[in-house]
Backbone as numpy.savetxt, mean C-alpha at the origin, in Angstrom:
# Nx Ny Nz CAx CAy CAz Cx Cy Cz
-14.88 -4.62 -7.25 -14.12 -4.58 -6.02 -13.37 -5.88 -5.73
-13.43 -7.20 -6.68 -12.88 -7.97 -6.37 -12.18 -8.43 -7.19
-11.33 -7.44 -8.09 -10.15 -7.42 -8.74 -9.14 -6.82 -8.20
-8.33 -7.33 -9.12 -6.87 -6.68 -8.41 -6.87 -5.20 -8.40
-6.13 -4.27 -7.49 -6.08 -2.94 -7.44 -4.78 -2.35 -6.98
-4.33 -1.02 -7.06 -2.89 -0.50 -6.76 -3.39 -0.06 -5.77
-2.32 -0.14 -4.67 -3.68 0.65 -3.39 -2.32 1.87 -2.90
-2.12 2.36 -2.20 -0.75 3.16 -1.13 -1.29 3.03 -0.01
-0.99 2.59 0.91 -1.32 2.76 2.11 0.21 2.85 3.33
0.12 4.75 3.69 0.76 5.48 4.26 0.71 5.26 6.40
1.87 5.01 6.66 1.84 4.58 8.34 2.43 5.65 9.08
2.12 5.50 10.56 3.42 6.43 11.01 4.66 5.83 11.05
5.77 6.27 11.41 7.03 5.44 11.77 7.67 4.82 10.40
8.74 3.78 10.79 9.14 3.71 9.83 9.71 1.93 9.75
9.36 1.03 8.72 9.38 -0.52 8.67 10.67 -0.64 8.05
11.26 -1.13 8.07 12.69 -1.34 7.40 12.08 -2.52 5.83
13.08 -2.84 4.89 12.56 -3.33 4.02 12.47 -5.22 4.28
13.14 -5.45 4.92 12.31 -6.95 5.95 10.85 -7.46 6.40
10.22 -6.07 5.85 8.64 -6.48 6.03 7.89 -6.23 4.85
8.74 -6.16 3.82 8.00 -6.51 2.56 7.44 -7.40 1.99
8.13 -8.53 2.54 7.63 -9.78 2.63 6.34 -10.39 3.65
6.49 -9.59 4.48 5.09 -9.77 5.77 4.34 -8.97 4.86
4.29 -8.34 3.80 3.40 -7.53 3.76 2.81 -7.76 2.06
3.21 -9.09 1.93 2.41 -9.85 0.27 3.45 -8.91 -0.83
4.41 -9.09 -0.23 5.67 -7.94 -1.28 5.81 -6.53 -2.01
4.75 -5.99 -1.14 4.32 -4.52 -1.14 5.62 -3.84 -1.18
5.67 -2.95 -2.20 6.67 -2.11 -2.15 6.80 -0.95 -0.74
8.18 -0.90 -0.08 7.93 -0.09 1.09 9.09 0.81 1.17
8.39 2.55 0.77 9.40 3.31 0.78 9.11 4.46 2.55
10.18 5.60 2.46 10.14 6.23 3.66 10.33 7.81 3.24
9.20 8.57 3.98 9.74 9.56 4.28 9.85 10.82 5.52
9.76 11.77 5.79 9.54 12.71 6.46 8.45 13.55 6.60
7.99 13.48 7.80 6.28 14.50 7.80 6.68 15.60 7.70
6.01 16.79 8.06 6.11 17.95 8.03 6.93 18.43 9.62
6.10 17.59 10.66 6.80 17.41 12.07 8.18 16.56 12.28
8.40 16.38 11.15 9.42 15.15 11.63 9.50 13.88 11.82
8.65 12.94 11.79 8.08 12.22 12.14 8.32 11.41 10.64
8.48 9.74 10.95 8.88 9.31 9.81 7.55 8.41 9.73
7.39 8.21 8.30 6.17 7.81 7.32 6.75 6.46 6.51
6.21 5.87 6.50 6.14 4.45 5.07 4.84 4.37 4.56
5.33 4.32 3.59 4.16 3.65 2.30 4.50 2.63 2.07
3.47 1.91 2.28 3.57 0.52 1.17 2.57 0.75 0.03
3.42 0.31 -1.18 2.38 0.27 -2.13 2.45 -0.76 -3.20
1.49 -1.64 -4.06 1.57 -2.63 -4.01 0.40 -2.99 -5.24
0.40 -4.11 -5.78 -1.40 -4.82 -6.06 -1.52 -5.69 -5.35
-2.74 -5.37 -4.88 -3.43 -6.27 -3.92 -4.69 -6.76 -4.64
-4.66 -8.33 -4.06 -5.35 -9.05 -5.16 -7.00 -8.72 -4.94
-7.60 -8.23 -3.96 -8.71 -8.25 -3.65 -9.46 -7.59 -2.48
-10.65 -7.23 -2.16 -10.96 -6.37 -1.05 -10.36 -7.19 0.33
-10.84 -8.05 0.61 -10.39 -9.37 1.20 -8.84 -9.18 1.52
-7.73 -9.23 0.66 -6.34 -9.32 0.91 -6.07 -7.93 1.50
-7.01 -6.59 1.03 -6.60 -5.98 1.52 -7.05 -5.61 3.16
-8.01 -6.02 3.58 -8.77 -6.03 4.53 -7.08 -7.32 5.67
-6.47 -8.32 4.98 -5.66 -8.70 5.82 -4.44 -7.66 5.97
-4.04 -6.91 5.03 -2.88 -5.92 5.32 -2.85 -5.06 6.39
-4.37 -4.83 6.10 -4.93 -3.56 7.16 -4.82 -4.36 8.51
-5.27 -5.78 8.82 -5.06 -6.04 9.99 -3.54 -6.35 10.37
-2.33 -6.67 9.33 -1.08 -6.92 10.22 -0.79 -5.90 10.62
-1.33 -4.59 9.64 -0.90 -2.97 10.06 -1.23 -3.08 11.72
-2.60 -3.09 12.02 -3.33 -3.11 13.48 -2.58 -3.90 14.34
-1.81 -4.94 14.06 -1.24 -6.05 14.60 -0.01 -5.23 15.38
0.40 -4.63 14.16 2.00 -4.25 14.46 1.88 -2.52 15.34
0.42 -2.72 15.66 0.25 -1.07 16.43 0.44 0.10 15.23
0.31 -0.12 14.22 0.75 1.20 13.84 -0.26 2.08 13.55
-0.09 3.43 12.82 -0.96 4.18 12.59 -1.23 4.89 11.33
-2.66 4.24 10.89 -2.66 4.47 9.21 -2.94 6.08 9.01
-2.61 5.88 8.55 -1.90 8.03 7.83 -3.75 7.67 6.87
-3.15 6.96 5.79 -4.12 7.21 4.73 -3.96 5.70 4.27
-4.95 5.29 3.58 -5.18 4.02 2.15 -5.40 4.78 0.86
-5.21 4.73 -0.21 -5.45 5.53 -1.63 -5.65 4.57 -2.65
-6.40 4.39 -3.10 -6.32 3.29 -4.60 -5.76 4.36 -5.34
-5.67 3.77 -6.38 -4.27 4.53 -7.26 -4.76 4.09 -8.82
-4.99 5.04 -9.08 -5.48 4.70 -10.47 -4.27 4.75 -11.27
-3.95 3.65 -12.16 -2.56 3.21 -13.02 -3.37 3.89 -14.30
-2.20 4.42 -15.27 -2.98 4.71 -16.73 -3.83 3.48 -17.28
-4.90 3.70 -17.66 -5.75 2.38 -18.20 -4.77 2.11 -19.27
-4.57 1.15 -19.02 -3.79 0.06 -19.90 -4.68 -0.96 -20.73
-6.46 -0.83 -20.26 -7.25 -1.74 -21.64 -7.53 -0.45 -22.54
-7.35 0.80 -22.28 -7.81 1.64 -22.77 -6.40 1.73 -24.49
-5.54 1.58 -23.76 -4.49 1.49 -24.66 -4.21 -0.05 -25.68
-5.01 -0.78 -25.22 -4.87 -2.23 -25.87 -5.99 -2.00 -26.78
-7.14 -1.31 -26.52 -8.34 -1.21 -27.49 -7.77 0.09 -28.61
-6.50 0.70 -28.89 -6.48 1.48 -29.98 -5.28 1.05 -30.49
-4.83 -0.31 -30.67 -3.86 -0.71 -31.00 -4.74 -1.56 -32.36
């Protein structure tokens, strides 16, 4: 848990890309709920439980409202270095 990890973590509303940088350079895309209602993801590696535990609080900071967090499993990439 205290390695790096891909995480998504989904908001309500919508951040323009000016807070990518508030946000340890998390990638931040947008879309549409089912209601209408606009959504961002940031998604990102985050270096540690810790860093992510600060994201979660600028989220709280900035009022918003977390949809979801997801770790994100990337194709194992040692899995592919061990059959080389």
């Amino acid at each position: 848990m205290d390695q790096p990890a891909t995480y998504q973590i989904k908001v309500q509303g919508r951040l323009d890309e000016r807070w990518a940088r508030w946000f340890n350079g998390l990638t931040l895309t947008f879309e549409r709920g089912g209601d209408g209602a606009s959504i961002t993801t940031l998604t990102g590696v985050v270096a540690d439980q810790s860093a992510l535990r600060g994201i979660l609080s600028r989220i709280w900071d900035l009022n918003l409202t977390v949809i979801s967090v997801t770790h994100v499993e990337i194709a194992n990439q040692e899995r592919g270095k061990s059959n080389e």
